[in-house]
N, C-alpha and C positions, 0 to 999 in steps of 0.2 A: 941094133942100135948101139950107139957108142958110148963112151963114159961120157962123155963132152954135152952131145947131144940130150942124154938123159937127164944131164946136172940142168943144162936149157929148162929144158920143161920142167923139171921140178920145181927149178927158180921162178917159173913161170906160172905155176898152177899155187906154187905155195903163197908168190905175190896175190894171184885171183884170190886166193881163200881169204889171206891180211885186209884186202881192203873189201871185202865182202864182208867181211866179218866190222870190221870199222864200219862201214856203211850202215851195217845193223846195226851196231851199238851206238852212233849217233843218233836214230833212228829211235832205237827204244829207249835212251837219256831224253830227248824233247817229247818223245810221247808220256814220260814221267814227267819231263817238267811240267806240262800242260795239263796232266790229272791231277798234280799237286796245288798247280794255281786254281785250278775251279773249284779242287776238293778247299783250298784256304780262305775261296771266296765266299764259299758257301755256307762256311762255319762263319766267316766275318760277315754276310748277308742274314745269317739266322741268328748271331747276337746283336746285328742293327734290329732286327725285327722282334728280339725278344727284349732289348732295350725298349724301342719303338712301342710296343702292347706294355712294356712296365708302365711306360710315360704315359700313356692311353688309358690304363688302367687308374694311375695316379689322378689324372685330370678327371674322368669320368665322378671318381670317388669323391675329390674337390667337389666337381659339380655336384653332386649328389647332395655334398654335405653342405655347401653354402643354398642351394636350395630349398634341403632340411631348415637351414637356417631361415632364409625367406619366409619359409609357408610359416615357419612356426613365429618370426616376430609380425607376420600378416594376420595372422591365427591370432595371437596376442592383442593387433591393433582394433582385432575387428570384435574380438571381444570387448575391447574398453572402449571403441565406438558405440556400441551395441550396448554396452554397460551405463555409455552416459547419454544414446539415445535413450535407454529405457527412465534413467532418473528425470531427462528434459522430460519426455511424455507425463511421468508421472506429478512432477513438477508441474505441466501446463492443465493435467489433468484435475490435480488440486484447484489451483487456480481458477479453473472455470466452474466447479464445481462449487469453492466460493462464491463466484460473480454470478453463479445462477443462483446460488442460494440467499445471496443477500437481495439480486432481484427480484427473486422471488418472497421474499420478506417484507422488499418494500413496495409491492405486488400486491401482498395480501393485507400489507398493510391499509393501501390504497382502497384497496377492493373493502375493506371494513370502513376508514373514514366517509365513502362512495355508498354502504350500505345504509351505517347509522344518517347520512344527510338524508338516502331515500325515504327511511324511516322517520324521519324527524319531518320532510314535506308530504311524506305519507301522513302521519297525524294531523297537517297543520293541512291537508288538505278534507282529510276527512272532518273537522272542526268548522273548516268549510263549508262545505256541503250540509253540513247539520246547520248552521246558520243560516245556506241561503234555503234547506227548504223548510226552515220556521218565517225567515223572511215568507217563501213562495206560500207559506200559510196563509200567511198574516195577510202580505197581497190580495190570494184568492179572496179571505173572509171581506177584505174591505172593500173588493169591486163587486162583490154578492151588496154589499151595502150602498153602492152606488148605483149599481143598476136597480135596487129598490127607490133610490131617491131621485134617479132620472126616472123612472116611470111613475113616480107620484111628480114628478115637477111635469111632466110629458103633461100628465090627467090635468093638472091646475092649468098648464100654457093653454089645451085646450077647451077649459072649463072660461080663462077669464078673454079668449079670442070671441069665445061665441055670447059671451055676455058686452065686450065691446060692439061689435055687431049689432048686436040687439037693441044698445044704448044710438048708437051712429044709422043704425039702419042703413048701412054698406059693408056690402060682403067685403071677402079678405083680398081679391083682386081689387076691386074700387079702390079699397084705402090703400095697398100700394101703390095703385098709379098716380092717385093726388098727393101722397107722400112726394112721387119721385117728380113731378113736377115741379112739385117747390123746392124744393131742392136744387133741380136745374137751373129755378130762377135765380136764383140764391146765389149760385154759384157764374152766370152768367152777368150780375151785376157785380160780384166782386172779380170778376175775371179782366170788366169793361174799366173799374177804377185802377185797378193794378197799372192797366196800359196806358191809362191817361198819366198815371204819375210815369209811368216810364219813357214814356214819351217827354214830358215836359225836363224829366230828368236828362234824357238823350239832348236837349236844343240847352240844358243849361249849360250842358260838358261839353258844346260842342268843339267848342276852343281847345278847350282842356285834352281832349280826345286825340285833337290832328296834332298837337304838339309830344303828345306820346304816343304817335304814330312813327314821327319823324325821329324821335329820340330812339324808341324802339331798332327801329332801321339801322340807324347810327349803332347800336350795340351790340346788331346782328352782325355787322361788317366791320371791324376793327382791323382794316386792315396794315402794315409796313409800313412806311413812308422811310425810304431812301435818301439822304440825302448824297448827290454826286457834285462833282464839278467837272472843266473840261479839261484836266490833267489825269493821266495816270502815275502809276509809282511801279516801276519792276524793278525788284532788289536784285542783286547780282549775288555769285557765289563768293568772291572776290573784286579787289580793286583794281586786280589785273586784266579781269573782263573788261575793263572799256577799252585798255588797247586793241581788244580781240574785234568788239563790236566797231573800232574805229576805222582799224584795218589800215593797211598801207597806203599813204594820202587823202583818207578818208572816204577809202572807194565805199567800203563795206556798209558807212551809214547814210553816205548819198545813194545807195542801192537800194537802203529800206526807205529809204526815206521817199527816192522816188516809187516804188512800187507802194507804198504805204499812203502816201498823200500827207502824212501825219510826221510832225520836228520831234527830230531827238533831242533831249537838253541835258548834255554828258557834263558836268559841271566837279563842284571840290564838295559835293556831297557824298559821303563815304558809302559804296557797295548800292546805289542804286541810279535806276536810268527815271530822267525823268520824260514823258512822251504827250506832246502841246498839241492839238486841233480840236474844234467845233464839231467834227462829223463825231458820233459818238460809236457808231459802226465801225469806220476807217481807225478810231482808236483803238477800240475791241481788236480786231485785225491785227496791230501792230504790237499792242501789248502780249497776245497769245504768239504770234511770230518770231518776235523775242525771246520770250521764255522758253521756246520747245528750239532754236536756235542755240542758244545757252545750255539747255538741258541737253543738245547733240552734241557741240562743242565742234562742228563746222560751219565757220561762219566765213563764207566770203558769194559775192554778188550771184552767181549761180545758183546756189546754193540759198538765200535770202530769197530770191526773184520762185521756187521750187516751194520753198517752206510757204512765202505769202500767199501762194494762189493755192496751196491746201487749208490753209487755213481759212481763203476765203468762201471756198465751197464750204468748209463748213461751220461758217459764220453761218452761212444762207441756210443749210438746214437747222440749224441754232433756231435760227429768224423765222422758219414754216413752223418749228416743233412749239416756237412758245407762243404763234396764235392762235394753233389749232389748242394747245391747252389753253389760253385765255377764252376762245370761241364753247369750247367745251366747260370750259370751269363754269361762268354764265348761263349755261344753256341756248345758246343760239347757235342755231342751225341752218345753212342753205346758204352761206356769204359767200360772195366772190373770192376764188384763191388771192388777187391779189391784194382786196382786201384784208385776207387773215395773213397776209405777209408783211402787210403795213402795221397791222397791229404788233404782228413779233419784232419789229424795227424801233418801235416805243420802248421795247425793255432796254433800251442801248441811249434812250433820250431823258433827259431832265428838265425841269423847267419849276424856277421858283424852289429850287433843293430838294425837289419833291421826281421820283420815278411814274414817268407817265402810263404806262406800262401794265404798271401798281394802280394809279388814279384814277386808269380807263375801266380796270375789273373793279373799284372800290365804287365808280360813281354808277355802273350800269350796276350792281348788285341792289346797292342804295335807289336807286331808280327801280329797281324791279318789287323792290318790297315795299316801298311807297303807294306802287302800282296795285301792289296785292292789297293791302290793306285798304285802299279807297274805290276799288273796283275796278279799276282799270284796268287795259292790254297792257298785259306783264311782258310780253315779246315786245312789243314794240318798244316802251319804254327801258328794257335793257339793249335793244339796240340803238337806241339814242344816247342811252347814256356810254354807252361803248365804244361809238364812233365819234364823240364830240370834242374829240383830240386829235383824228386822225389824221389831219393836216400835220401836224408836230412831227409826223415821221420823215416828212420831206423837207418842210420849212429849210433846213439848213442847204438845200440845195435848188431853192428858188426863192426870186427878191420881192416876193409879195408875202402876204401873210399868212399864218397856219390856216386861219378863221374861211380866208378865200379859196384858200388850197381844198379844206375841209369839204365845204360847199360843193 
């Protein structure tokens, strides 16, 4: 090997050694870096953690001692709760202790004034008793003395019976029965005078009698008298209701009017209608059609012609309900329905200012008690007197007279 050669490789082995060795030492600088950072972390991880257990410690101790402090002002409160429950008890215990003892005072009080009263009608009844059994003495000794003096009056009744007897020679039957003979007569002539004077008395009163018969009758029945005419009055709410009831052209009161039978008379009379016809029915009708017209506040021909024929059904039961209660007020029984509908047709008719209606119940009642008092059929004479108007219910709708109608 040459010098040249040799210088080569040594340059060559001493470069490998340089950076073999560089390589280590890099090598073992970051293997230091790296034990130095975990070793500085670990000291900086074990003073967070020995901070961390300071502050843990700190806190714990806080709690501890604001705790301490809790229990002990709980401790505290529940002592002076406990302190002024025990005063209230003793307080409510006083207090009742009082209120038993004064009721109980005026308890015994009671129970004393209760005693000394017992005691006091204790004596006043034993004082009593001591009186009634000197009375019940006195009593017994005096009916010991009466029953001595009933049996000596006993001996003499029948000491002076048997010496009467002896005197009459009739035993004690005999002179009863002739006693009570006479006596019957006795009373058999004053029995026969009595009758004759009541008798002569009954034919001198007889006048006197049937005139307070009829007077009676009369005082028995006092009944109404109505006086009516052939107008009605229906007041309006207003003066503006007659244009309502007039209606446009005057359809609205030529509509009731025709369906009514009955004149309106709208006039310069303030807030009322006045309504003109002879039927006193067909009046009724138009007066009640009216006012529940008014009272709806629809008023036009439809509407009128709707209202009139409700109203006139119940006119008509109006008309059955008030004959069967005059048939029944009366007591007559078994009339023809349409009889008892002519009579309810009366309550709606007048005559003389007088309600016939009214005059038909006032004259059959007065008929019935006239009846009674002189013996008569009390039915028939309340149906006479009932019916003797019943023409009046039609008259206005036929040209003869009630009297013929009646018949």
């Amino acid at each position: 090997m040459n010098v040249e050669n040799f210088g080569v490789l040594f340059l060559t082995v001493s470069g490998g050694v340089f950076i073999g060795s560089l390589i280590a030492a890099v090598a073992i600088t970051a293997l230091l870096a790296v034990v130095g950072f975990i070793i500085y972390k670990k000291k900086n991880t074990e003073r967070e953690i020995g901070e961390a257990n300071e502050q843990a410690k700190k806190l714990v101790d806080d709690a501890k001692a604001e705790v301490e402090k809790i229990v002990s002002a709980a401790h505290e409160e529940s002592k002076r709760v406990l302190k002024e429950s025990i005063l209230e008890a003793k307080e409510q215990d006083l207090k009742l202790r009082n209120e038993f003892e004064r009721e109980t005072k005026e308890k015994r009080a009671e129970l004393q004034r209760a005693e000394q009263r017992l005691t006091q009608k204790e004596d006043s009844l034993d004082k009593k008793i001591e009186a009634i059994d000197e009375q019940k003495q006195k009593i017994e000794a005096r009916e010991e003395e009466l029953d001595g003096l009933q049996r000596r009056l006993d001996s003499q009744h029948e000491l002076m019976v048997q010496e009467l007897e002896r005197v009459a020679q009739l035993t004690r039957d005999e002179a009863k029965k002739a006693l009570t003979e006479e006596i019957l007569d006795d009373t058999r002539h004053e029995v026969a005078k009595e009758v004759r004077e009541l008798e002569q008395q009954a034919k001198d009163e007889a006048e006197i009698n049937a005139k307070k018969i009829i007077s009676l009758a009369i005082q028995k029945c006092a009944a109404d008298q109505a006086s009516e005419i052939a107008v009605s009055v229906v007041p309006l709410p207003s003066d503006d209701m007659k244009a309502r009831i007039i209606g446009r052209e005057g359809r609205n009161i030529r509509a009731l009017e025709n369906a009514t039978g009955i004149e309106l008379i709208i006039d310069d009379t303030p807030e009322v209608v006045i309504l003109s016809g002879f039927d006193p029915v067909r009046r009724e009708i138009a007066r009640v059609s009216l006012e529940r017209l008014i009272a709806d506040g629809r008023i036009h021909p439809a509407r009128i012609e709707e209202t009139v024929e409700k109203v006139r059904r119940d006119i008509d039961v109006q008309i059955r309900e008030a004959g069967e209660a005059a048939v029944f007020e009366v007591g007559i029984f078994g009339l023809h329905p349409e009889l008892v509908k002519l009579i309810g047709r009366l309550k709606f008719r007048t005559s003389y200012g007088q309600n016939v209606y009214k005059h038909s119940i006032e004259v059959a009642t007065l008929a019935g008690l006239m009846a009674a008092e002189l013996g008569l059929d009390v039915n028939f004479a309340k149906r006479a007197g009932l019916l003797h108007d019943i023409g009046k219910a039609v008259d206005q709708e036929q040209e003869v007279t009630h009297i013929k109608i009646g018949a």
